[in-house]
Structures are given as C-alpha cells and as structure tokens.
N, C-alpha and C positions, 0 to 999 in steps of 0.2 A: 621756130618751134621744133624739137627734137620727134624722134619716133615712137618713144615714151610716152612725152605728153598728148600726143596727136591721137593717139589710140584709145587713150583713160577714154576720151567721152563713146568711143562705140564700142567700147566693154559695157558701161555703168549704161549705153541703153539696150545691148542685148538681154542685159539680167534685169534689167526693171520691166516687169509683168506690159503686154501690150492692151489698147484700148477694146481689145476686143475678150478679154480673160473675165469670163464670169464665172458664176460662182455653179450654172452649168457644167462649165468647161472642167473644173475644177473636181467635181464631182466624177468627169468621165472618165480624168484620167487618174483617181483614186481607184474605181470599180477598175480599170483596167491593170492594177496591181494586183498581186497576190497575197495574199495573207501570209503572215509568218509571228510564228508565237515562241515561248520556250524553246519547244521541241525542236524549233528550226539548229538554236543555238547550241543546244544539248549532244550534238553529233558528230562520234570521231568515229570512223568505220575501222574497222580493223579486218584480215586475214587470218580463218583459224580452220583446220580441218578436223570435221564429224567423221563418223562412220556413214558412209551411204546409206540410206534409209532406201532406196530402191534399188538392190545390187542387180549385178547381170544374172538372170536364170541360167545360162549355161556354165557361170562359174562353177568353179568344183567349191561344194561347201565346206569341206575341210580346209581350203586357205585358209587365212589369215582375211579380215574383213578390210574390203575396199576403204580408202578414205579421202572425202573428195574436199576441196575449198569452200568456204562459205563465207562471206562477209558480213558481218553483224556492227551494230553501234555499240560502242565501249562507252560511251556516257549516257546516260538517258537519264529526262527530266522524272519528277516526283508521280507525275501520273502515270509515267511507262511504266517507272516502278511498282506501284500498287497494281495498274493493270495487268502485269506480267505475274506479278504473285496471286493473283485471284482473289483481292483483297478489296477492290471493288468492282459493280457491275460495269456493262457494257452504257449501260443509261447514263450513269454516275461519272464514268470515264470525258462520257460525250458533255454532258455537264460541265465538269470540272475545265473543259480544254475552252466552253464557250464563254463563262466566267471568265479567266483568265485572259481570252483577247481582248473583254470588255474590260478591264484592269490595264492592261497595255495601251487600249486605244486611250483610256482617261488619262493616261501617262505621256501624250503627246506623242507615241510610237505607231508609226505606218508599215503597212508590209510594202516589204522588200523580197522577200524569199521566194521559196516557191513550196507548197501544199501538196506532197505525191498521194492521189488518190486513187492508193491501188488498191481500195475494196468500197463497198458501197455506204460504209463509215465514217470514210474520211472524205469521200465525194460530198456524201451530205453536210459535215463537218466543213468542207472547202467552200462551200454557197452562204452557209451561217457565217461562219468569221470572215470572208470577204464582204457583205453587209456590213458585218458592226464595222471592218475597218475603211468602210468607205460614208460612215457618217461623219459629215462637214462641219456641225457643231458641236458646241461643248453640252449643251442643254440636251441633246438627244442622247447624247453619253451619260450624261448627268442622268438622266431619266431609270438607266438603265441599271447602273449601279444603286438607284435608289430603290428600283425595283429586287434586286441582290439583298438589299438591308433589309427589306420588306421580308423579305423570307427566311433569315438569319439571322438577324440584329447589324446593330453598328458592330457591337464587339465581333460578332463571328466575321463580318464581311472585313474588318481590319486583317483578321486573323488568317481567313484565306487570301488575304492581299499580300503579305509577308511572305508566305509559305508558296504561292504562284509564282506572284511576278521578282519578289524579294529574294527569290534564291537563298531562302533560311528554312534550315534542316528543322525536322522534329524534337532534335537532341540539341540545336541552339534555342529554340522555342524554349523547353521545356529549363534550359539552365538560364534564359535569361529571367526566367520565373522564380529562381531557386530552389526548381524542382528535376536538375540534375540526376542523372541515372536511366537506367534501364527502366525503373517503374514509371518517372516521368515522360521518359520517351513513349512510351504504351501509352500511357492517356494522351497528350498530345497527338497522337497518331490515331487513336478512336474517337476523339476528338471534331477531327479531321475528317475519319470518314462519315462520321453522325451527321456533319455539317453538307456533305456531298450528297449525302442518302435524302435529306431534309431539302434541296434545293433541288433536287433530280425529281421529290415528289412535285411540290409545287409546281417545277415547269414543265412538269409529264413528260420529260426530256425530248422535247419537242425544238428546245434552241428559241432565243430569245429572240429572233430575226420574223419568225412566225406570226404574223396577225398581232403584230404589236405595236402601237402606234408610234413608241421613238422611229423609229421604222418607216412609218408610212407620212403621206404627205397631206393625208386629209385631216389633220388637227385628230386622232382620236388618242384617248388615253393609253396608258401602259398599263391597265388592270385588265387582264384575261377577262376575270367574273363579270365583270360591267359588258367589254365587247363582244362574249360570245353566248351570252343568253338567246334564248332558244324563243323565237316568237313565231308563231303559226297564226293560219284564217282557216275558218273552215270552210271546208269547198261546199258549191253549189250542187244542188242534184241534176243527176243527169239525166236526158230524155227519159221518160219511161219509169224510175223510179221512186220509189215512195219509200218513206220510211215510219216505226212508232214514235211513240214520245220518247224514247229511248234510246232512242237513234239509231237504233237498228234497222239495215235496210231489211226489208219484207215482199212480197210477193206481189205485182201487180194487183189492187182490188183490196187489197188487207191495211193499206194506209189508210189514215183518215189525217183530219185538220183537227186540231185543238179548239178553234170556234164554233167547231159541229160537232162538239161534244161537249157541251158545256157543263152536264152534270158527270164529269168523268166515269160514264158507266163502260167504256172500253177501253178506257187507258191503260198501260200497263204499269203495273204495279209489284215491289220487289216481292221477293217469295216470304222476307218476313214481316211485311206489311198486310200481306194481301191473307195470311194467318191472323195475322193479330184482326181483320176485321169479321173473319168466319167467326172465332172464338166470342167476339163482342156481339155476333149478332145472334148465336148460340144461348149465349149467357145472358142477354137480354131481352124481355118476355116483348111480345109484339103487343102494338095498341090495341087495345079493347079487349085484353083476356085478363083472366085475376089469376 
C-alpha cells in the first residue's frame, strides 16, 4: 500500500464529525462566531485628506488650513447609504440591518466576519445578529421571517429580500417593473422606506432576538401581543390598614367590612350617583304626607 492510499482513511476520519458532536456543541461553536452581514462585504477603505476640524490654537490663522488623513469606506451597503443621507431613522437603520441577517441566515449563511462595535448601536446590533446567526434550525428561522410577512406582506418581505441580501438597486427594481427613470427610482425608494418605517413600528425597534420565542427554548410563540400581556394580583393588605369599597386605603378606624353594612348606608358612592339619590329623594314626597 503506497502513502496515498494509507492516509485516505485518516483524512475521511478527521473530517467525519466525532461521537461526541452534538447538536449542543454545535450551537457553542456557532455563538462563538461573529456575525457578519452586507456591510461586512460592502468595504474598501481608502486614504483621503479633510481639513483638520481641530487645528493647533497656536497656529497663525492666516495660513493656509491644516490637512490631515482619514480613512473612510469607498463602498457602502444600501442602508449606510440612506443612513448617511438622513433618509432614514436610527430605529429604522437598526431594523433594516436585523431583517437582513435573518434573510442571510434563511440563506444558509453563517458569520464569519467580524461586528466593530464602536458605539452602543452596533454593540447592541452585535448580540441581536449573533442570535439569529447562531439559530441551529431552519423552523426558528422560518418562524422569524414569517414573523417579517406578518408585518409587511409576502410581496413587501420579497421586496426587501431583493433589495438586502440581492444586491439589486432601486433603479434595477423599478426597471425590472417597467418603470424605469428617475420617477421610478423615487417610488421604489419610498417604497422602501415606508416598508422599514412599518417594520421598525411593529418591532418597537427592539430586535427580533428580544423575548421572542424563535429565540427561546421554552416552546413560546413568536407573537409579541400573546407573550407580553400584562397580568397582575392584587396585593394583600398590610398590617394596620384598611381600606373603602373603593379601594382606597383610609385612616385606621374609617374601614369597615361590606358584611357590616349590609344596607350600604356608608359605602362610598361616585359623586354622580350620590347626586342623583339627594335629587330622587328631594323630588320624592315621603310616606304619609299628601
């Protein structure tokens, strides 16, 4: 047997997954990847020099203004763009980037990249899409984009699937419609953000990673409204206090019991009830007079 064939079998058992590879292990070392979306791929940096925005005070102001290096991205994805034009919110931005890694992950794409969270934006933005991309199945992805439809339609959630993860412009949008031009490209593009504005309400731009059952492991659903209904008890009284029918707490001595008042002559009574019975008994002559 040559050195070729000797080796095939402890290649093909290095790569074949060991008895010990569960669907744990699998999971840990997804969470221990970093997210990477668009923006990761959207980035050539280039060298270009501004005017110093904070010159030396001892310069003499009559030179000629300072001018220093700065390195900026020469490509940027569609949301840098609107963000950078003020064309949509900060919510709507955060939105738009959480969508799109759920579009990614239903795409069979895992991070590889790496998430620079140099403000408290994209920190938070760095724990939401590490989430979605460290869910293990296709049903809790599923869930999630269905939750996206839910809020948009099928047609609109196609429409930001194209425009996200499709790498297709406003202006091929709008001509594969044959509505070519600058006027097409405007609708499309308001379009666009009507659809971001409408998904940023619904999810209170909170990130879809939030109290959301795809999410979680106790079986709960993926509708907000069902899991975060508001259920209270009401508390017991405490030593010492008493309260009216009204539940107002009141003074040591001034409660009473509803069983010890059976003909409610001390109950309390709203301010337009307790008129309407002075008026009734005003207006109504007492027994035994004519």
């Amino acid at each position: 047997m040559n050195a070729t064939s000797s080796s095939r079998p402890k290649v093909a058992a290095r790569a074949a997954p060991g008895p010990g590879a569960t669907t744990r292990d699998k999971r840990r070392r997804a969470r221990q990847q970093h997210a990477k979306t668009a923006r990761d791929t959207e980035i050539e940096v280039v060298e270009h020099r501004v005017e110093d925005p904070w010159p030396d005070p001892a310069r003499d102001p009559l030179l000629a203004p300072q001018r220093v290096p700065v390195a900026f991205n020469r490509r940027v994805d569609l949301l840098e763009v609107e963000r950078a034009h003020k064309r949509i919110t900060e919510a709507e931005y955060c939105t738009g980037r959480l969508v799109q890694a759920v579009f990614e992950r239903a795409m069979g794409q895992v991070g590889g990249g790496g998430w620079n969270a140099g403000d408290k934006v994209d920190a938070a933005l760095k724990h939401e899409l590490t989430v979605i991309y460290a869910l293990d199945t296709a049903e809790k992805v599923q869930g999630l984009v269905q939750r996206i439809e839910r809020a948009v339609g099928t047609v609109g959630t196609r429409f930001l699937r194209q425009v996200l993860v499709g790498r297709v412009s406003f202006a091929q949008y709008a001509a594969q419609r044959g509505k070519g031009g600058d006027r097409g490209t405007s609708q499309v593009a308001g379009h666009f953000r009507f659809l971001l504005e409408d998904l940023s309400e619904a999810w209170a731009a909170r990130g879809v990673a939030a109290g959301e059952g795809a999410l979680t492991e106790d079986g709960r659903g993926t509708d907000r409204r069902r899991e975060t209904a508001i259920r209270g008890h009401q508390e017991l009284a405490g030593e010492g206090e008493e309260f009216d029918a009204a539940g107002t707490q009141v003074p040591v001595g001034k409660g009473f019991r509803l069983a010890n008042d059976a003909g409610a002559v001390d109950r309390w009574r709203p301010a337009a009830k307790r008129k309407q019975l002075e008026r009734e008994a005003v207006d109504k002559p007492a027994l035994g007079s004519r």
